[in-house]
Structures are given as C-alpha cells and as structure tokens.
C-alpha positions, 0 to 999 in steps of 0.5 A: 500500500501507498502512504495515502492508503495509509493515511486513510486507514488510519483516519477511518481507524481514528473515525471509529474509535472517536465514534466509539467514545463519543457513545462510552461518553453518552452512556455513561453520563451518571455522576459519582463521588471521586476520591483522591488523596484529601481532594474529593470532588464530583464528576461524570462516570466517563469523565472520570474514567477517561482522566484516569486512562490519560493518567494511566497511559502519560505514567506508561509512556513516561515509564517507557521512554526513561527506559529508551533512555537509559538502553540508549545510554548504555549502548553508547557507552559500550559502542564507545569503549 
C-alpha cells in the first residue's frame, strides 16, 4: 500500500474509535463521588474514567521512554569503549 492508503486507514481507524467514545461518553453520563488523596470532588462516570486512562497511559509512556533512555545510554557507552 501507498502512504495515502495509509493515511486513510488510519483516519477511518481514528473515525471509529472517536465514534466509539463519543457513545462510552453518552452512556455513561451518571455522576459519582471521586476520591483522591484529601481532594474529593464530583464528576461524570466517563469523565472520570477517561482522566484516569490519560493518567494511566502519560505514567506508561513516561515509564517507557526513561527506559529508551537509559538502553540508549548504555549502548553508547559500550559502542564507545
């Protein structure tokens, strides 16, 4: 496949998934109690489960990209001498 195909793979790909949140978002307008730390507050079921997937995912990708780092580090220290 060409780049263009690839793009539009994807976009159709980013459409569904924008589809499939937009209805989780719909569904799931209930509002509950959140607890964290000493900080309480109220807010929507799926407005607390997408803040907790963000978190979830920048602490993973944080996580990851530390260790890319420190691989990439040894590496030029053993390629070096």
């Amino acid at each position: 496949g060409s780049r263009t195909s690839g793009v539009w793979v994807g976009t159709v790909g980013l459409g569904l998934l924008l589809v499939l949140l937009v209805v989780f978002i719909a569904q799931n307008t209930d509002t509950t109690t959140v607890r964290f730390l000493s900080f309480q507050g109220e807010a929507p079921v799926a407005v607390a489960l997408l803040i907790a997937t963000a978190a979830g995912i920048l602490l993973t990708a944080t996580a990851g990209s530390l260790r890319i780092l420190q691989l990439r580090r040894r590496t030029r220290k053993v390629t070096r001498g």
